[in-house]
C-alpha atoms as one frame of an Amber mdcrd trajectory, in Angstrom:
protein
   0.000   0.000   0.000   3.179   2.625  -0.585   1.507   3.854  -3.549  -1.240
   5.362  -1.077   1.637   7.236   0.822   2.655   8.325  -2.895  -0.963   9.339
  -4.192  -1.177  11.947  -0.684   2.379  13.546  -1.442   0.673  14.265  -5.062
  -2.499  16.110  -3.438  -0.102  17.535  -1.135   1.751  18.694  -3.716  -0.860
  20.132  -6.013  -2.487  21.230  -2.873  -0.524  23.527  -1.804   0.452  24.940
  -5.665  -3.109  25.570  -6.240  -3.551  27.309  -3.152  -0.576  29.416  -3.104
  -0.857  30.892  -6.555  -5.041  31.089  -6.112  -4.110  33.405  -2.278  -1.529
  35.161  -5.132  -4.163  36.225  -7.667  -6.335  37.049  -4.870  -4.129  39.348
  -3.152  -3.041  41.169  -6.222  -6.984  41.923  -7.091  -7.514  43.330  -3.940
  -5.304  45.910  -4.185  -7.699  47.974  -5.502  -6.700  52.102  -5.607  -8.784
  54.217  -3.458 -10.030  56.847  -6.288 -10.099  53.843  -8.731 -13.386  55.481
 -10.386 -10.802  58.581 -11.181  -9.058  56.571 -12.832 -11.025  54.690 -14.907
 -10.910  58.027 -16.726  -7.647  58.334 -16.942  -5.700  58.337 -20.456  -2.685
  56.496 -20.526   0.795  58.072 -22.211   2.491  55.547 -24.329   5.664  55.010
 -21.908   2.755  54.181 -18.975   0.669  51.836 -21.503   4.281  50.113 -21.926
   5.265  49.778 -18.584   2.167  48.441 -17.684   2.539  46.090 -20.885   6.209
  44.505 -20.410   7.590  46.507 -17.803  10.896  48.704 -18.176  12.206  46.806
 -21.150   8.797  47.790 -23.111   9.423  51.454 -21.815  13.003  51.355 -23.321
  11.548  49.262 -26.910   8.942  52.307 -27.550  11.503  54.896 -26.888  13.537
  53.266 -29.131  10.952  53.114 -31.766   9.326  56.402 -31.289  12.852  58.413
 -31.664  13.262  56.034 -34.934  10.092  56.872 -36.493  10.849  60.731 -35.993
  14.148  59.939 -37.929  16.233  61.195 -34.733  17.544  57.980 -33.935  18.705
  55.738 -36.923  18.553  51.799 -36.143  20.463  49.521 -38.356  19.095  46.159
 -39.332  23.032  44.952 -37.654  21.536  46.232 -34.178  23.231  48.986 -33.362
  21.546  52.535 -32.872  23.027  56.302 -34.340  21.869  59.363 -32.891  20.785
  61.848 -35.387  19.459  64.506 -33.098  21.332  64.496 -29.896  17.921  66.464
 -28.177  16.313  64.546 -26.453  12.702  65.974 -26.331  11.363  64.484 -22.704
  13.280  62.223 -19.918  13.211  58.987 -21.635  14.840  60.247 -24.648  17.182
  61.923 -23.213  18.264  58.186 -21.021  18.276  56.942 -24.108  20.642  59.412
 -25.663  23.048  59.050 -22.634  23.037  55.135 -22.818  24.299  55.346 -26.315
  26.937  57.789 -24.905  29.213  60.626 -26.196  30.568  58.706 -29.400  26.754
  58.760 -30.731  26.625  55.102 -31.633  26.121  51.929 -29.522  24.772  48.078
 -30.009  20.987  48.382 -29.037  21.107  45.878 -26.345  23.591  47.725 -23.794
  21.276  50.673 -24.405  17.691  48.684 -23.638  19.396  47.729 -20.386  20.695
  50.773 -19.654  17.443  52.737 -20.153  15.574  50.433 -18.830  17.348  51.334
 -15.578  17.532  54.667 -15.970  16.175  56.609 -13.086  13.311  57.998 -15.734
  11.712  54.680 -15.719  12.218  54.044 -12.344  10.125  57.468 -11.380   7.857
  56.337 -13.875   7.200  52.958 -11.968   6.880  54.301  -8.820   4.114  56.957
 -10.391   2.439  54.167 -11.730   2.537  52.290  -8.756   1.249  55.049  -6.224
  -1.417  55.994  -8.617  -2.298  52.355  -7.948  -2.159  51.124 -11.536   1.113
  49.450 -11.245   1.667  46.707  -8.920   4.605  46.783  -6.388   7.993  44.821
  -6.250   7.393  41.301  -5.800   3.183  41.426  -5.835   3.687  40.371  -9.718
   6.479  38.124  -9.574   4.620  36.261  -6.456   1.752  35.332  -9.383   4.200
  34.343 -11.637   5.855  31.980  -9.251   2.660  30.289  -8.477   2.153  29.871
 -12.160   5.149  28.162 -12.225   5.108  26.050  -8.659   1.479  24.555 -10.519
   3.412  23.741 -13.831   5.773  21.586 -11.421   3.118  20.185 -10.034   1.574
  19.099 -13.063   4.986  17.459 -13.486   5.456  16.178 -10.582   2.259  14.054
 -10.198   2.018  12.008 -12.973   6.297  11.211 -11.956   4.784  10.399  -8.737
   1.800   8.046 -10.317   4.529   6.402 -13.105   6.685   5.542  -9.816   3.636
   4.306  -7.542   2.296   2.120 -10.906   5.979   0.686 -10.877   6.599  -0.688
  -7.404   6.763  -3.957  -7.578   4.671  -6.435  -5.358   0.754  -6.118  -5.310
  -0.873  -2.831  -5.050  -4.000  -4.483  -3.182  -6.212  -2.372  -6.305  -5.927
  -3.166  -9.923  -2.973  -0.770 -11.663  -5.715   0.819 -13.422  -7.734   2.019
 -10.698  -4.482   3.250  -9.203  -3.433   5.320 -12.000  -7.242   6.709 -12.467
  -6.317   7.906  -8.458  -3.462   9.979  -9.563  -5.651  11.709 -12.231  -7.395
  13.395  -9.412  -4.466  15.611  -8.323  -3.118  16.029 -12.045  -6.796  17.128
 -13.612  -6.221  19.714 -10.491  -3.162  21.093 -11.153  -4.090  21.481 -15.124
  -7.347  23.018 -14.672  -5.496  25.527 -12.319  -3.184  26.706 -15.131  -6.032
  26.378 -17.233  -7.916  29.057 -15.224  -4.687  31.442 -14.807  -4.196  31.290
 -18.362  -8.068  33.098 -18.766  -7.880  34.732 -15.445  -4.362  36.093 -15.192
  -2.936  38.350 -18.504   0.464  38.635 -19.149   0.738  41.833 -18.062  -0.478
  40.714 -14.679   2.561  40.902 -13.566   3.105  44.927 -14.162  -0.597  45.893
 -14.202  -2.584  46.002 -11.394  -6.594  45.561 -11.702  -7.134  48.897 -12.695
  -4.324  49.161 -14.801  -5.502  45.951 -16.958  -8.769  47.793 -17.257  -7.107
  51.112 -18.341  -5.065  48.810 -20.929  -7.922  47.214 -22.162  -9.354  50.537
 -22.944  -6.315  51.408 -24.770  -6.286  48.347 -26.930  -9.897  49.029 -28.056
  -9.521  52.612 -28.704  -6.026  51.470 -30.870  -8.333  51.575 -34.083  -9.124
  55.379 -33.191  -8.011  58.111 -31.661  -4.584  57.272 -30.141  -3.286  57.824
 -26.468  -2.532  61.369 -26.183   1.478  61.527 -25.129   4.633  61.104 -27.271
   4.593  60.934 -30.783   3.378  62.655 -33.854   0.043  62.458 -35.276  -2.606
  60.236 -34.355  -1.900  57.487 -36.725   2.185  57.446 -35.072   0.559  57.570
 -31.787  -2.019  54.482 -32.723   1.023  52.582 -33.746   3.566  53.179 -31.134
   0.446  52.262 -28.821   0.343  48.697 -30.341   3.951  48.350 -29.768   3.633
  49.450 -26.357   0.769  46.897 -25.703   2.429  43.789 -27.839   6.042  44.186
 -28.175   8.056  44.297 -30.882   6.449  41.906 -32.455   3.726  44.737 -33.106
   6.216  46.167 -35.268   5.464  46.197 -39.177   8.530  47.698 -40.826  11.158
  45.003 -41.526  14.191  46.580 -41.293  13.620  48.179 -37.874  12.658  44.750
 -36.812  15.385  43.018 -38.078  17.256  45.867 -36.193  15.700  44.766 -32.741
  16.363  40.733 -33.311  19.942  41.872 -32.804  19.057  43.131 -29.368  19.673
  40.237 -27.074  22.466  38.484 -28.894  26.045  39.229 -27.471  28.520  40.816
 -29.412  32.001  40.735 -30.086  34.739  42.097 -31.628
């Protein structure tokens, strides 16, 4: 009867990874902002949209992008990034002028790390964050390491089940029946994922509530009007918005996208 001592280590198991990433979500929606009906008129700039998208990295992409689309930053499809005007014309361009430093030229992925650092972004987070539309260090990562502590789970059962189905000696219950036991935790641990994947958005884990809502807004009005913020006209805007929502991969020219796919490979003389 072992593999009964094995089937309650898999409930444990899935037990306690269901639990700790559903207490996760449910702490993260209940940090709701006090004036939250305020702010469900709020318009969001395109470096806030992109915060609350991907977090600083996003923040440094659409700077990037913007200051490429204006023709005062020139990015080669080889990945590295000229200045053409060295004005930068609000905080963000102007980190991203200093990261590619004094000789006017630099790989692009030194200067997405650096401006993503910068202190611009930083004040920008912690804006974000008191206005309650950002959540704070280590609320999003806690989701995200539930999400994962369930995907182990899901592993770990059915490792648990193959091992209990092996012993050798009788079982005292046909193998079948045995294995249909272990389903139990398993069906568990994938519905949970199953339910974050609906429930929880990527972005979870740089948006609170009320920023999600404020991004879905965006996202809808994307067709329209634009954000209001950095860029030129509304058509710029609408498309700098997209790539502030999905990434680079929003991105329709394919040069400057070819210049970005050099961004995380390491370089060398």
């Amino acid at each position: 009867m072992f593999w009964v001592l094995l089937l309650l280590l898999a409930w444990a198991v899935a037990g306690a990874a269901c639990t700790r990433l559903c207490l996760a979500a449910v702490r993260a929606a209940a940090a709701e902002p006090k004036d939250a009906a305020a702010l469900r008129g709020h318009d969001l700039t395109l470096y806030e949209a992109a915060f609350l998208s991907g977090g600083p990295a996003r923040v440094a992409d659409v700077t990037l992008v913007s200051m490429a689309r204006q023709r005062r930053l020139l990015l080669a499809h080889t990945g590295w990034a000229t200045v053409v005007d060295p004005r930068g014309r609000d905080e963000m361009e102007r980190s991203v002028i200093g990261a590619i430093g004094p000789e006017g030229q630099s790989r692009i992925a030194p200067v997405r790390a650096a401006t993503a650092a910068a202190d611009a972004v930083r004040g920008l987070a912690d804006r974000l964050v008191s206005a309650g539309l950002a959540v704070p260090d280590g609320t999003g990562s806690t989701v995200a390491a539930g999400v994962r502590q369930v995907r182990a789970a899901a592993l770990v059962v059915p490792a648990l089940g193959a091992t209990a189905l092996l012993l050798p000696g009788p079982t005292g219950m046909p193998r079948d029946l045995v294995a249909l036991w272990f389903t139990l935790p398993l069906a568990l641990t994938l519905s949970c994922l199953v339910i974050a994947r609906v429930e929880i958005p990527p972005h979870a884990r740089w948006a609170s509530p009320a920023g999600q809502r404020l991004l879905t807004a965006l996202t809808r009005r994307a067709g329209g009007k634009g954000t209001g913020g950095e860029g030129g006209g509304d058509g710029d805007r609408t498309y700098l918005a997209s790539v502030a929502v999905r990434g680079i991969r929003a991105i329709g020219e394919p040069e400057l996208r070819a210049a970005f796919a050099h961004r995380d490979q390491p370089w060398r003389d």
